[in-house]
MMTF fields as JSON, N, C-alpha, C and O atoms, coordinates in Angstrom:
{
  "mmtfVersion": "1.0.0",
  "mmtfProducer": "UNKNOWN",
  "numBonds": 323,
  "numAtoms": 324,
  "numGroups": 81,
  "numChains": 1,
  "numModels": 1,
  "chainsPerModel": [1],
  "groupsPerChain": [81],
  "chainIdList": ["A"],
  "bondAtomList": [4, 2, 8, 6, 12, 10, 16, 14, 20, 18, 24, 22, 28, 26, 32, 30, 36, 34, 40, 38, 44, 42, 48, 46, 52, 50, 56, 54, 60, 58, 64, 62, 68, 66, 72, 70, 76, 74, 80, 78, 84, 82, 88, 86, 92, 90, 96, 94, 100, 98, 104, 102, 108, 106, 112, 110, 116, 114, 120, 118, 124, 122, 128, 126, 132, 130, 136, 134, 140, 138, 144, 142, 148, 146, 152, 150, 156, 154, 160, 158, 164, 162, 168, 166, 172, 170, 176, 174, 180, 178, 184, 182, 188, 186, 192, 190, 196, 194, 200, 198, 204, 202, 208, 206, 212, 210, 216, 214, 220, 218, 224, 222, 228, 226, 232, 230, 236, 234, 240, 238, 244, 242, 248, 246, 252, 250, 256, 254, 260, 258, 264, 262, 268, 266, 272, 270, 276, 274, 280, 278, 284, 282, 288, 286, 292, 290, 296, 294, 300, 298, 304, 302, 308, 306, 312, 310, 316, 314, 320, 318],
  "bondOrderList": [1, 1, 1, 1, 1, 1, 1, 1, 1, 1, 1, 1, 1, 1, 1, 1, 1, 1, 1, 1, 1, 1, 1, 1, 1, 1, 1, 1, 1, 1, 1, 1, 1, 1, 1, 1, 1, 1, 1, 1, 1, 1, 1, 1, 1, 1, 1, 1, 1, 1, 1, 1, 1, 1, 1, 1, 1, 1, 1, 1, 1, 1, 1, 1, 1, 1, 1, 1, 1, 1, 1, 1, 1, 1, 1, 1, 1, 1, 1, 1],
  "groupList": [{"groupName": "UNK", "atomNameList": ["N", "CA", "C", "O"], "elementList": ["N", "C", "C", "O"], "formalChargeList": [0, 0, 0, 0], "bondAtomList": [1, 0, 2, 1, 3, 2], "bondOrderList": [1, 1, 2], "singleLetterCode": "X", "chemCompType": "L-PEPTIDE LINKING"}],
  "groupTypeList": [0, 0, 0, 0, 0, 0, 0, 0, 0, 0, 0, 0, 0, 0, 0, 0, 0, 0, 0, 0, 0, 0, 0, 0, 0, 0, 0, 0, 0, 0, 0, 0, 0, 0, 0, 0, 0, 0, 0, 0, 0, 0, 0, 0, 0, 0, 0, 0, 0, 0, 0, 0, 0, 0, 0, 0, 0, 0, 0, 0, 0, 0, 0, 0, 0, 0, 0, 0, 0, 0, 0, 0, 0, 0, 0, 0, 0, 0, 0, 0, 0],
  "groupIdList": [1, 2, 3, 4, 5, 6, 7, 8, 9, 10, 11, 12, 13, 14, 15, 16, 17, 18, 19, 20, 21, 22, 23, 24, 25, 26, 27, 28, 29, 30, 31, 32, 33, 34, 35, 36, 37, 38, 39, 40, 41, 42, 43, 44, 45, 46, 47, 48, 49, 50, 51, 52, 53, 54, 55, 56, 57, 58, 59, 60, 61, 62, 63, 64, 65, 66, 67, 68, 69, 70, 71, 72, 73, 74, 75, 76, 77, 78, 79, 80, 81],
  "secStructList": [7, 7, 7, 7, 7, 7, 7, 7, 2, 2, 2, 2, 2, 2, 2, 2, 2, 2, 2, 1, 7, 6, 6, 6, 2, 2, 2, 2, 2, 2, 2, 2, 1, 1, 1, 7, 7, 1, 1, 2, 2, 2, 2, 2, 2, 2, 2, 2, 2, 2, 2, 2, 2, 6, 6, 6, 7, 1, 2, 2, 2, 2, 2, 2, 2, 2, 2, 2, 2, 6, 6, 2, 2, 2, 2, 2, 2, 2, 2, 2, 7],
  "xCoordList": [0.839, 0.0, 0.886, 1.884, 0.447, 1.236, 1.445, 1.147, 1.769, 1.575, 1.062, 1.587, -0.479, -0.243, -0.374, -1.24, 0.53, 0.279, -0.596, -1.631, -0.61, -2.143, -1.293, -0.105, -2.413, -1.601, -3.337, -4.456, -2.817, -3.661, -3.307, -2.194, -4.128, -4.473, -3.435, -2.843, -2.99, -1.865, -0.612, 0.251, -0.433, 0.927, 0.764, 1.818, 0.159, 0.231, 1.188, 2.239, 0.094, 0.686, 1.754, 2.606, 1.925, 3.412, 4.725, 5.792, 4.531, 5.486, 4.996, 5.866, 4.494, 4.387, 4.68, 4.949, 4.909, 5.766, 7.51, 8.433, 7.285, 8.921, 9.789, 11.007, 8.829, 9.089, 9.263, 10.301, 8.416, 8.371, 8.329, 8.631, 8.01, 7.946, 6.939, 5.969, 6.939, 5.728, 5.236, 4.031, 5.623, 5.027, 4.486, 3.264, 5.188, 4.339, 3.389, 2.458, 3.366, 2.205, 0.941, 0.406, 0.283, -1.217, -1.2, -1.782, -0.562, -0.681, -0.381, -0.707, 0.337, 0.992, -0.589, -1.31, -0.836, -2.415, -3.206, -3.807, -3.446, -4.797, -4.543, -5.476, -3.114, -3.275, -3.03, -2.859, -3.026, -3.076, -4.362, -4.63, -4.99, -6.716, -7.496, -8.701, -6.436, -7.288, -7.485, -8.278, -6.659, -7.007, -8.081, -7.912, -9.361, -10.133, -10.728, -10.971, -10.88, -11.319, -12.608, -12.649, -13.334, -13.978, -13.827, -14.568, -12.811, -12.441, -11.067, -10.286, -10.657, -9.663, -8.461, -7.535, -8.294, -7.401, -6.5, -5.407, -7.609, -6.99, -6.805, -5.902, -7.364, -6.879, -5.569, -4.793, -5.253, -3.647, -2.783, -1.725, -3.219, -2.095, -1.895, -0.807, -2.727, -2.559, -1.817, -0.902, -1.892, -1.535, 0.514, 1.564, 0.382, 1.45, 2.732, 3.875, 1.826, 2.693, 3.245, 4.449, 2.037, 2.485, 3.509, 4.139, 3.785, 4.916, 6.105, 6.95, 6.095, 7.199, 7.672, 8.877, 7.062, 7.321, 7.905, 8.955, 7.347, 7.637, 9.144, 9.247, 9.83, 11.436, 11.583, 12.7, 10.005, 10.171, 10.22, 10.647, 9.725, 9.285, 7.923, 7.152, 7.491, 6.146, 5.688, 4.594, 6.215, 5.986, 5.495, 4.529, 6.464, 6.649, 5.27, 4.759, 5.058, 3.78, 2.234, 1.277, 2.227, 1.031, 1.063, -0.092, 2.314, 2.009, 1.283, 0.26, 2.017, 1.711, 0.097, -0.729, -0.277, -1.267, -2.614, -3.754, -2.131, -2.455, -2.694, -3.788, -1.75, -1.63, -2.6, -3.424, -2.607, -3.491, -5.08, -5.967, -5.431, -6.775, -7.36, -8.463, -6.46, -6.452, -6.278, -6.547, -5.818, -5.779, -4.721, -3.496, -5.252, -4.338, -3.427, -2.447, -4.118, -3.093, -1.719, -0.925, -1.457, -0.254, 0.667, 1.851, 0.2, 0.646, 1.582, 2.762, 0.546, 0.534, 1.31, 1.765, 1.406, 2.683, 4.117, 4.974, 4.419, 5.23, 5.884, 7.115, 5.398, 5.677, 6.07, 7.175, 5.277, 5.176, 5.77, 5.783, 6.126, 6.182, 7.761, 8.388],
  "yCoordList": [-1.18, 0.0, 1.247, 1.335, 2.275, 3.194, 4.236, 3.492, 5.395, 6.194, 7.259, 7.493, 8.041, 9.269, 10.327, 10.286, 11.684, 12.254, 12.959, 13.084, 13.489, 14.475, 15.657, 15.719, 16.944, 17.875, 18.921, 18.695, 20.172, 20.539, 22.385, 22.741, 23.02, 24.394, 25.148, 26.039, 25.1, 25.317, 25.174, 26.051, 23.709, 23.327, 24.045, 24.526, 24.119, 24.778, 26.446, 26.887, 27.013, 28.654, 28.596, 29.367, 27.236, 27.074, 27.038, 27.57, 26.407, 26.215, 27.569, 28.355, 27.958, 29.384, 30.103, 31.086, 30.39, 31.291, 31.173, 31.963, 29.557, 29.158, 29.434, 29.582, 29.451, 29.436, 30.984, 31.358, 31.652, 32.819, 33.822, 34.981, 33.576, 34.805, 35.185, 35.237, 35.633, 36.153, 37.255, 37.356, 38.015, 39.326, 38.708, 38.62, 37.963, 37.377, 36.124, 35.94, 35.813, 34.669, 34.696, 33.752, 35.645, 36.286, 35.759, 34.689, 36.424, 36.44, 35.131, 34.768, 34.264, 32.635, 32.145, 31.723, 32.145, 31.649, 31.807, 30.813, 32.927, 33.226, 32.98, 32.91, 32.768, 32.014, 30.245, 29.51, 29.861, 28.907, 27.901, 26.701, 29.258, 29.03, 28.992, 28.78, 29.276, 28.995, 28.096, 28.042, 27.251, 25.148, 24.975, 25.212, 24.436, 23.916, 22.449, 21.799, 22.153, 20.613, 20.628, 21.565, 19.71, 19.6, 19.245, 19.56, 18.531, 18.076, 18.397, 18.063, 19.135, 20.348, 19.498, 19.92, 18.123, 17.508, 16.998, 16.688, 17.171, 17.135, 18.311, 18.429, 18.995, 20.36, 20.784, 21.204, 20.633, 21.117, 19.506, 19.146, 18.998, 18.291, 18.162, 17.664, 18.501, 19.068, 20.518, 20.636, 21.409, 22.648, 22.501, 22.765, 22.296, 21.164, 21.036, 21.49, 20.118, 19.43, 20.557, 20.803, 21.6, 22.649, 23.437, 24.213, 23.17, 24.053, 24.04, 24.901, 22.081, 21.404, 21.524, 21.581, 21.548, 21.241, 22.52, 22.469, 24.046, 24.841, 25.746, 26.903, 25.377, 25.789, 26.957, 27.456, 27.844, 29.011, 30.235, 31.388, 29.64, 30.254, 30.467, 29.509, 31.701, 32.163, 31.653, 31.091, 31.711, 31.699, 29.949, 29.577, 29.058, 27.902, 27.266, 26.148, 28.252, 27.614, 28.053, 27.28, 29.268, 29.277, 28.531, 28.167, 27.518, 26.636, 25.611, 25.134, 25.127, 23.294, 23.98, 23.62, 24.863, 24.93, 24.961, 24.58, 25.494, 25.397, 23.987, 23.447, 23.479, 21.523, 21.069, 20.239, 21.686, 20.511, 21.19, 20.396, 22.209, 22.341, 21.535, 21.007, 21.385, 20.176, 18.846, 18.102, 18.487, 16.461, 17.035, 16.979, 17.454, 16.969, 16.153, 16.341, 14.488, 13.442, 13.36, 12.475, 14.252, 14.815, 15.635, 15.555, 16.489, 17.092, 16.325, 16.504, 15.322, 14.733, 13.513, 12.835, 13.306, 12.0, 12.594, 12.271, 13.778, 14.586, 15.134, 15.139, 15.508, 15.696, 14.775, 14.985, 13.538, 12.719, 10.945, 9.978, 10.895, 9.488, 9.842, 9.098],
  "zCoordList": [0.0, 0.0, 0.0, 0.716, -0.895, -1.206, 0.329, 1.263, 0.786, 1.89, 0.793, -0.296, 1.533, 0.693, 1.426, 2.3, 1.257, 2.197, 2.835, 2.18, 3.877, 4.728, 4.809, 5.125, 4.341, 4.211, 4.553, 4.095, 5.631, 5.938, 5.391, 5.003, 5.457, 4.819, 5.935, 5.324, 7.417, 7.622, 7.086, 7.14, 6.383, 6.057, 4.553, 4.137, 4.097, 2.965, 3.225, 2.759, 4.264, 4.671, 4.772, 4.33, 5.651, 6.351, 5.311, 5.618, 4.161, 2.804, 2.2, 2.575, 1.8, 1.145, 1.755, 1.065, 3.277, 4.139, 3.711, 3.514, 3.711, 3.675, 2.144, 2.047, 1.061, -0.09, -0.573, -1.118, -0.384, -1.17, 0.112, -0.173, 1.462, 2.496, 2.817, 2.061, 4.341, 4.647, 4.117, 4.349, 3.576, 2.947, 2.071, 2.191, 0.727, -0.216, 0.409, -0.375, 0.798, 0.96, 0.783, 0.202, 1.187, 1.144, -0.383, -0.566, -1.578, -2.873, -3.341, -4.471, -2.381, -3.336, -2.748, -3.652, -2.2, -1.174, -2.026, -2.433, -2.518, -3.798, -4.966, -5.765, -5.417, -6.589, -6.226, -7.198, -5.348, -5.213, -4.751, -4.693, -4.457, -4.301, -5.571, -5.709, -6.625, -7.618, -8.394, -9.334, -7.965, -8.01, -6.796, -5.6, -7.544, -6.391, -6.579, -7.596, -5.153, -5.511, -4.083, -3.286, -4.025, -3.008, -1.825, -0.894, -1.765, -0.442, -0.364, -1.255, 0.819, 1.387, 1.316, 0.623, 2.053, 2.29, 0.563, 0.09, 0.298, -1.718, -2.347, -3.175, -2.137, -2.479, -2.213, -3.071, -0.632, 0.288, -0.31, 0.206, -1.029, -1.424, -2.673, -2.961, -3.715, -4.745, -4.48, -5.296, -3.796, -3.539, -3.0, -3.586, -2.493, -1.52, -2.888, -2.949, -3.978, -5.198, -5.621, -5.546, -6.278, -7.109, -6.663, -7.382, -4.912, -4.614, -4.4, -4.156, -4.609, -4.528, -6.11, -6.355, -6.778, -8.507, -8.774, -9.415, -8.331, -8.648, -8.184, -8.593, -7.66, -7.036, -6.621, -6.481, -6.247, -5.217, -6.87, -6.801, -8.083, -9.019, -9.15, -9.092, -9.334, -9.322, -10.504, -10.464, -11.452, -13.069, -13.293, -13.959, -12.531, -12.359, -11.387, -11.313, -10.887, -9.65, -10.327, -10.365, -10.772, -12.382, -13.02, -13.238, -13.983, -14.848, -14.283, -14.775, -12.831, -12.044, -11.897, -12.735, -10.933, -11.272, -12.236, -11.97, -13.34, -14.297, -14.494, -14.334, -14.806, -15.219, -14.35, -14.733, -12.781, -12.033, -12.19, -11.873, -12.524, -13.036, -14.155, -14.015, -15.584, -15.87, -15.835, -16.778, -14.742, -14.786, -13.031, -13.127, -11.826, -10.749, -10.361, -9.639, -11.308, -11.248, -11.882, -11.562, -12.744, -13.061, -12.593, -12.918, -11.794, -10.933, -9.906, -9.605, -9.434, -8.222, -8.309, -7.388, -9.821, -9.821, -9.882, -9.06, -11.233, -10.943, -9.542, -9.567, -8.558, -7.315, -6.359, -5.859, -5.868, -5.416, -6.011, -5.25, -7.207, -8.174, -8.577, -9.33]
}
């Protein structure tokens, strides 16, 4: 059985603090709110991917996002696989 991870709407803040800074965060938060899914715990780990994929590039964290509005599971193997 695979592990997958749990990732909560804190740990998200918490890496977008760490990645880009607290001043910017508010702004990595709302574009990162703009991948949505219904259930939160998939959302912050889809969210999670895009920020691991993206190397603390803004430009780079619009595309993953981007990708995971279309097909998440790409995202999410990319990151995680």
């Amino acid at each position: 059985m695979d592990f997958i991870p749990q990732y909560t709407r804190a740990d998200v803040k918490r890496e977008a603090d760490r990645l880009f800074g607290k001043p910017s965060s508010a702004g990595i938060m709302k574009l990162l709110d703009e991948y949505e899914c219904e259930h939160e715990g998939g959302r912050a780990r889809v969210q999670m991917a895009c920020m691991k994929l993206c190397e603390g590039q803004i430009e780079k964290l619009k595309h993953f996002i981007a990708q995971a509005r279309k097909d998440f599971r790409d995202v999410l193997y990319w990151a995680e696989y």
